[in-house]
N, C-alpha and C positions, 0 to 999 in steps of 0.2 A: 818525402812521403810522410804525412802526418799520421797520428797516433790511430784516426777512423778508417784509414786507407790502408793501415798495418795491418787491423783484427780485421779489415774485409778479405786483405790478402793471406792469413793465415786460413780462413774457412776455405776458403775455394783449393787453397794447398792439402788440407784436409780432405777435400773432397775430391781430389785428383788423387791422393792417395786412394781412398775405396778404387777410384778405378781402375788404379796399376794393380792391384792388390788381387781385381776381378780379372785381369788377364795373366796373373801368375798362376792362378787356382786354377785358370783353365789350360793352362800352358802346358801339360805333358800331354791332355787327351787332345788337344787339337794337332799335335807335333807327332801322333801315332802316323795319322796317313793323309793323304791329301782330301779323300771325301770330309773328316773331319773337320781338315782345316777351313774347309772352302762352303760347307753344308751343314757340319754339325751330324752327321749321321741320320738326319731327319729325325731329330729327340724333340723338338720344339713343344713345347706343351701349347693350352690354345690363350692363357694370358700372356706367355714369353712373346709368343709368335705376334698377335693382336700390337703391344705395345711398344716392341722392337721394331717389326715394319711403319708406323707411326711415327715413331721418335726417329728411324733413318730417313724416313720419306720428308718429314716436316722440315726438319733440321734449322737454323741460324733463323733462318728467314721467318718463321714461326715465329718468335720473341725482341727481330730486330726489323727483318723487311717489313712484314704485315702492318704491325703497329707504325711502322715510319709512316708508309702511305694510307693508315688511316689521317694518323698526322697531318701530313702535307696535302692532300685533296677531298678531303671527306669519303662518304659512306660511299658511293656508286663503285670506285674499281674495287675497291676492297670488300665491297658485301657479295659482288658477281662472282670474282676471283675464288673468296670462301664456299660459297654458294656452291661454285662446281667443283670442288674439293671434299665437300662432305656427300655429294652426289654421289663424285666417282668415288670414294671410299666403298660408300655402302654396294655399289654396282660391282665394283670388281671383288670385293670377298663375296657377292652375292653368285656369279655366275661364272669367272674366272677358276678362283680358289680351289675350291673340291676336284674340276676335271682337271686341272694343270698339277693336282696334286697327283694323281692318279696317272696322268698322260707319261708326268716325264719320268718314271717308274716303267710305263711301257714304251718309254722310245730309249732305250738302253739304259740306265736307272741314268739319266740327265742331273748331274749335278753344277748348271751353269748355263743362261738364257741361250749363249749359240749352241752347245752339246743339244739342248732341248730343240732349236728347230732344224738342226742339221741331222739330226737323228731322228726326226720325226718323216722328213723329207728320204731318208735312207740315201744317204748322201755318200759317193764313193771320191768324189774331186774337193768337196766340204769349200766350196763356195761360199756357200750361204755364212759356216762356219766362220771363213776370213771376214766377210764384209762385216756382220755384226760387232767381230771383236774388235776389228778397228773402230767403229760407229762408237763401240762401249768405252775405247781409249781415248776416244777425241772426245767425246761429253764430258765425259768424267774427271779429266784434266778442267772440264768447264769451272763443273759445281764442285771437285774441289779447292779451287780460286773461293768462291762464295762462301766455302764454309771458313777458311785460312783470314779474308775479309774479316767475316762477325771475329776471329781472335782478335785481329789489332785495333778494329773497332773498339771490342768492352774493354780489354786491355786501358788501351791510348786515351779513352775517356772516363774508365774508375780511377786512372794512376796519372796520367799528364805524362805517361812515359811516350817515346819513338812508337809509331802506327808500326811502321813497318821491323823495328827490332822484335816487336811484343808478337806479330803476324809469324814469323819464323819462328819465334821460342815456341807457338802453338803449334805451328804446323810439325814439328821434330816432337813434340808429346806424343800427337795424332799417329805419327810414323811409328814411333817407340811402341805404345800402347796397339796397334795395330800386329806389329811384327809379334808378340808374345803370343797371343791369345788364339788369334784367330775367327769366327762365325759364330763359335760357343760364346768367347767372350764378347764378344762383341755385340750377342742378342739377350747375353745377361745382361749388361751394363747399359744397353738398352731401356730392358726394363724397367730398371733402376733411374733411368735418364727419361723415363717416359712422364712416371711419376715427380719428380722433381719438376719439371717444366709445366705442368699442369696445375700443380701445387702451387708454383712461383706465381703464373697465372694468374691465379685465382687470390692469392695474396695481396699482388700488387693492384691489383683492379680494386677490391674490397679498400685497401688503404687510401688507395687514389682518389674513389670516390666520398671516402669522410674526408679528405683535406679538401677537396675543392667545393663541395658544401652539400651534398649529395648528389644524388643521380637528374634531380631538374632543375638545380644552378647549373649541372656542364650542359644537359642540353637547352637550357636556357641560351648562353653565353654561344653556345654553336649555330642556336639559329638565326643569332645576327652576320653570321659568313652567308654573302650569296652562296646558296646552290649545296653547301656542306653537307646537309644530312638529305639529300633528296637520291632519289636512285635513279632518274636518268636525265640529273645536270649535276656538275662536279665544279669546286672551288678550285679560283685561277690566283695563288700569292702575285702579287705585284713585284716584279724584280727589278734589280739596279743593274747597272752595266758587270758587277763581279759575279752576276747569278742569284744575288743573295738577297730576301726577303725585305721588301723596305719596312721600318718600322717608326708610326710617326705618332710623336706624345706617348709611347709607352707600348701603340697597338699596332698590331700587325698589319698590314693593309691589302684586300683582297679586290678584284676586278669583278666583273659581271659573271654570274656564273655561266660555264660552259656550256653547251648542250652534250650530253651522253645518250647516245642513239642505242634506238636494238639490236644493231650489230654490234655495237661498242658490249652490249651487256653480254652476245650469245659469244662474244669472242673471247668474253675473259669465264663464260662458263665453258668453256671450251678447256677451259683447266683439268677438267672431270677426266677426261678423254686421254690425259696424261700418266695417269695409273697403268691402264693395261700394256702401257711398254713401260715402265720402272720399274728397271731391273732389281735393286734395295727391295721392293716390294714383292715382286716376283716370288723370286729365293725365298721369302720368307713361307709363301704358299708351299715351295716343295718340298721346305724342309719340316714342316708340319706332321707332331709326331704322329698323327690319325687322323684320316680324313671327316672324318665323322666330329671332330671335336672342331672343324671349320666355323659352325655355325654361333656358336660361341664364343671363338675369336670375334664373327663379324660383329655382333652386338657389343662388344668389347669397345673395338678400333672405331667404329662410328659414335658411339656415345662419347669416346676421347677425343676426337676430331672437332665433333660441334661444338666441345666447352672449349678448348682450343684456342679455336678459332675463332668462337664470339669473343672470348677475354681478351685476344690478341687483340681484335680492332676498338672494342670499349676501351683498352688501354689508350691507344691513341686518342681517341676522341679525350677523353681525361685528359690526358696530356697539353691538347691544344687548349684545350679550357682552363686548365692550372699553370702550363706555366706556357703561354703563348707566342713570347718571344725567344724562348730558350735557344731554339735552332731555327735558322734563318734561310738552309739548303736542306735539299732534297735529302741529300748525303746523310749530313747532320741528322736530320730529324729521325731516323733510323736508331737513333742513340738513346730515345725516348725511355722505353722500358729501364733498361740500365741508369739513366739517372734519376726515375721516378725512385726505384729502387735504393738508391746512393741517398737521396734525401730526407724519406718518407718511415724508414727501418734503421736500426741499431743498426751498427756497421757490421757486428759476426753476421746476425739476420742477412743485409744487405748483400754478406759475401755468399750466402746460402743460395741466396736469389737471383746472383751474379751468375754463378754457379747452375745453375739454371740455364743461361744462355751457354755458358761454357758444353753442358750436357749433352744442348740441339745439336752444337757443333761437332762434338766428339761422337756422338749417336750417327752421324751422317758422314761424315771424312771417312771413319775407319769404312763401313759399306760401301764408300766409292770406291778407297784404293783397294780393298779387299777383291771387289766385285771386277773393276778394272783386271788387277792383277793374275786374277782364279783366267779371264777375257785370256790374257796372253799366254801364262804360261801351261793350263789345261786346253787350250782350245786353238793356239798357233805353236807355240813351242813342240808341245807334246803329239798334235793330231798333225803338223804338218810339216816341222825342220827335223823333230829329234823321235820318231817313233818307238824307239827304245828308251827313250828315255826314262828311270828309274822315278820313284816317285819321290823322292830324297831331291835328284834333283828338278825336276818341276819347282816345288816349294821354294830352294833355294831360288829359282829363273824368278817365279811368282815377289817374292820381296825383292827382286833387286828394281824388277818392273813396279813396284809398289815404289820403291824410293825416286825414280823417273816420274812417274807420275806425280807424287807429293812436290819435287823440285817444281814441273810444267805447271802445279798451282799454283805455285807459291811466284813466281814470277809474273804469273797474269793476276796477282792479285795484290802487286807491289804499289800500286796507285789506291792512295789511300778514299781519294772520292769516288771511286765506285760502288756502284748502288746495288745492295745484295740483290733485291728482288729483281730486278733487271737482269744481272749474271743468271738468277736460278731462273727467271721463265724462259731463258732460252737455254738453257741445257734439258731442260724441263718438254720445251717443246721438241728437243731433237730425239731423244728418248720415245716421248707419248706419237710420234711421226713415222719414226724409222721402226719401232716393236709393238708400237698401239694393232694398229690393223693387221698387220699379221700375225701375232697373236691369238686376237678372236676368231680369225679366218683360219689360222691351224686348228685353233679348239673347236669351231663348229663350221667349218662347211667341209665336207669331205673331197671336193673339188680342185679346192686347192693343191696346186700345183710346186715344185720347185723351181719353175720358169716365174711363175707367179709372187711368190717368194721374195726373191734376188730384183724383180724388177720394185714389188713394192717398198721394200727397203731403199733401195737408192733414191726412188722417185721421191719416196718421203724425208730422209737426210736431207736431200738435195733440195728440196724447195724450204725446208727452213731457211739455209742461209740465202737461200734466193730471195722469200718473201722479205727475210727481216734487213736484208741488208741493199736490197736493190728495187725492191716494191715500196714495202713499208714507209721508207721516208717520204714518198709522194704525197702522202698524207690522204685524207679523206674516207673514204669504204675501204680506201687500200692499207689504211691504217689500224686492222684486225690484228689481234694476235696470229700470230705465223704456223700457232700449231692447229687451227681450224681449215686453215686451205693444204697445208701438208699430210693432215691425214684424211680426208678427202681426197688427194691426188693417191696418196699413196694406197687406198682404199680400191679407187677405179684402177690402179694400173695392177692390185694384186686380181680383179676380178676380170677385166678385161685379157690379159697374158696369161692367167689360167684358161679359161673359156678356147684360145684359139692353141695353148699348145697339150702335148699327149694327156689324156686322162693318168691319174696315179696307176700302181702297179696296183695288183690283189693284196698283196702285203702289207703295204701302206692301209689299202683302205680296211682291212680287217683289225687291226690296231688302231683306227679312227673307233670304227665299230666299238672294239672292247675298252676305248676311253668313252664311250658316251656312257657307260655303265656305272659309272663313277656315282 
């Protein structure tokens, strides 16, 4: 390790320090009781809350997936992709937020996405309760693989150390810093990590674009790629028999551009749609210290989104324009941001900026295993093996399933050429499938049933892995993003199995009533 790779490594140590530092301060008041741990008591102010769910929701993929596939294909998936991302932002703090703040307060004070819809359904067998938490344990073991990924990624390519030694040194921070704090810390540190990666952002884009001779040398130099900067045809790299980008006299060499149809566009805004079942995001809504200070959040979170997420994909474009043949896979080009970074800035700078991606990942891991964990040990442990169970031990059941969990990542995410954004759209899509739809259909149709319920959750789990893994390869129409036919399916089968079985109780619907007041 040389002299620029020492002071890059000293910052981001530095900067791991603030964060252990933010889960020790919060370490007694979250260790009082389990709402704290799990909720924060609903103290969220409306910048914590705004930039914490942002920074969980974004995560790795924000500074390593997005920028790769602007990278590797140009503008079309990655402007749809963003496009319905800053949609559903503004949508779900717009309509969601306020009543789910209010809701889960009246369906028994809900501190945890299945407590909220088994409680809302006045659940006595808590059905609904089991399905979601498992639904929440099987995704979440997805994304976080994705987030454990971006470790050995920046790691293994700022330092030339082992992918997978450097992927477990992060995932055991992630664990450690997770087990201290808790929700408080966690939507501090947040904040603190929201700022930072917006900042990097915007740094590295600025830099990027004075080395490569400004903003119309790169798009100069891109619009000799068929198809790159168009929004429905996409650049096709020419590969060798290793998968790897051929490169002839110097330059990369690309085929005819693709066609990208409007289904191809409405499938990847179909991302939007992924909010109102993200649980990370969720929680952030009901932990929110007053509902009244929501609207303020939402201006918040959507103005950070759009800069975001435009800097994200300009990075790439930059990227292929300065340095073209740097990375030659899919995988690779993922790595973009981090080494614009490593070249571009002094190495403390560099580790700052490193550190940045470090942020996405830590801002996102701990709300998986947290939100996973709060799944089992509040919501099956407590409500269905151990009824008595004290709240001392819950917490204890909660970290030990936090550390199963962090293991289940870290093993799906020991293959070092896996493509984050790929991992996150499909935990992405089982999430926005199995709790998108009935979500809105608990918050606004009173009709809704718990027959309705249970069937729309399975039907929508269930056809993600059906589309993506037994549809999807056929290719053609059939090659839509998976979470546009699952929450549609799971849409008609919550409204169709409402419709034919009992109307709710009076109970039920008078607490629908006093959440529409919100």
């Amino acid at each position: 390790m040389d002299s620029s790779q020492i002071q890059t490594l000293i910052t981001m140590i530095l900067y791991i320090g603030v964060v252990i530092g933010i889960g020790v301060y919060f370490a007694k008041r979250a260790n009082e009781n389990s709402e704290n741990y799990y909720l924060g008591g609903r103290s969220l102010g409306p910048w914590v809350a705004a930039f914490s769910a942002e920074a969980s929701d974004m995560s790795g993929w924000l500074l390593m997936g997005l920028p790769g596939l602007a990278y590797w294909t140009g503008l079309a998936d990655a402007f749809w992709t963003a496009a319905g991302l800053a949609i559903g932002t503004y949508i779900n703090w717009l309509i969601v937020a306020r009543r789910l703040r209010h809701y889960s307060e009246i369906a028994g004070n809900a501190i945890t996405l299945p407590d909220f819809f088994s409680n809302r359904f006045h659940e006595k067998k808590k059905v609904i309760m089991t399905i979601s938490s498992l639904f929440i344990l099987i995704f979440f073991c997805v994304y976080a693989s994705s987030c454990f990924v971006t470790c050995g990624k920046l790691f293994s390519s700022l330092f030339g150390v082992n992918y997978q030694t450097m992927m477990i040194i992060g995932a055991l921070f992630v664990v450690v810093y997770t087990f201290l704090g808790g929700f408080l810390a966690e939507s501090a540190s947040d904040f603190m990590q929201a700022v930072v990666m917006v900042l990097a952002l915007v740094i590295i884009l600025v830099l990027g674009t004075i080395a490569a001779g400004g903003i119309g040398e790169v798009f100069a130099n891109l619009k000799a790629i068929p198809g790159y900067l168009e929004f429905f045809n996409i650049s096709t790299p020419v590969l060798n028999e290793a998968g790897e980008q051929v490169i002839q006299n110097g330059v990369p060499l690309f085929g005819e551009a693709a066609p990208y149809s409007i289904i191809s566009a409405l499938s990847m805004l179909a991302w939007g749609l992924g909010y109102f079942g993200m649980p990370q995001v969720l929680l952030r809504f009901m932990a929110i210290r007053h509902k009244d200070e929501l609207k303020k959040s939402r201006r918040i979170a959507t103005v950070w989104v759009i800069i975001s997420l435009a800097a994200a994909i300009l990075i790439g474009f930059i990227g292929r324009a300065y340095i073209p043949t740097q990375f030659v896979t899919n995988s690779d080009a993922e790595n973009v941001f981090s080494y614009l970074a490593s070249i571009l800035m002094h190495p403390l700078f560099a580790g700052l900026v490193s550190a940045g991606i470090l942020a996405a990942t830590i801002s996102s891991s701990d709300s998986y295993l947290l939100i996973a964990a709060s799944a089992f040990s509040k919501n099956l442990w407590q409500r269905i093996f151990r009824k008595d169970a004290s709240d001392k031990e819950i917490m204890h059941v909660g970290r030990a399933v936090l550390l199963i969990i962090a293991f289940l990542g870290a093993v799906i995410a020991m293959d070092e050429d896996s493509i984050i954004f790929t991992i996150v759209s499909f935990a992405w899509a089982g999430f926005g499938a199995t709790f998108g739809p009935l979500m809105l259909f608990s918050l606004f149709w009173k009709r809704t049933t718990r027959a309705g319920a249970v069937a729309g959750m399975l039907s929508g789990g269930a056809m993600v892995f059906i589309w993506n893994f037994l549809i999807k390869p056929m290719g053609g129409v059939w090659g839509i993003y998976e979470l546009l036919p699952a929450f549609i399916i799971s849409s008609i089968f919550i409204v169709v199995v409402s419709l034919i079985s009992k109307e709710p109780d009076e109970q039920i619907k008078r607490e629908f009533e006093e959440a529409k007041k919100a």
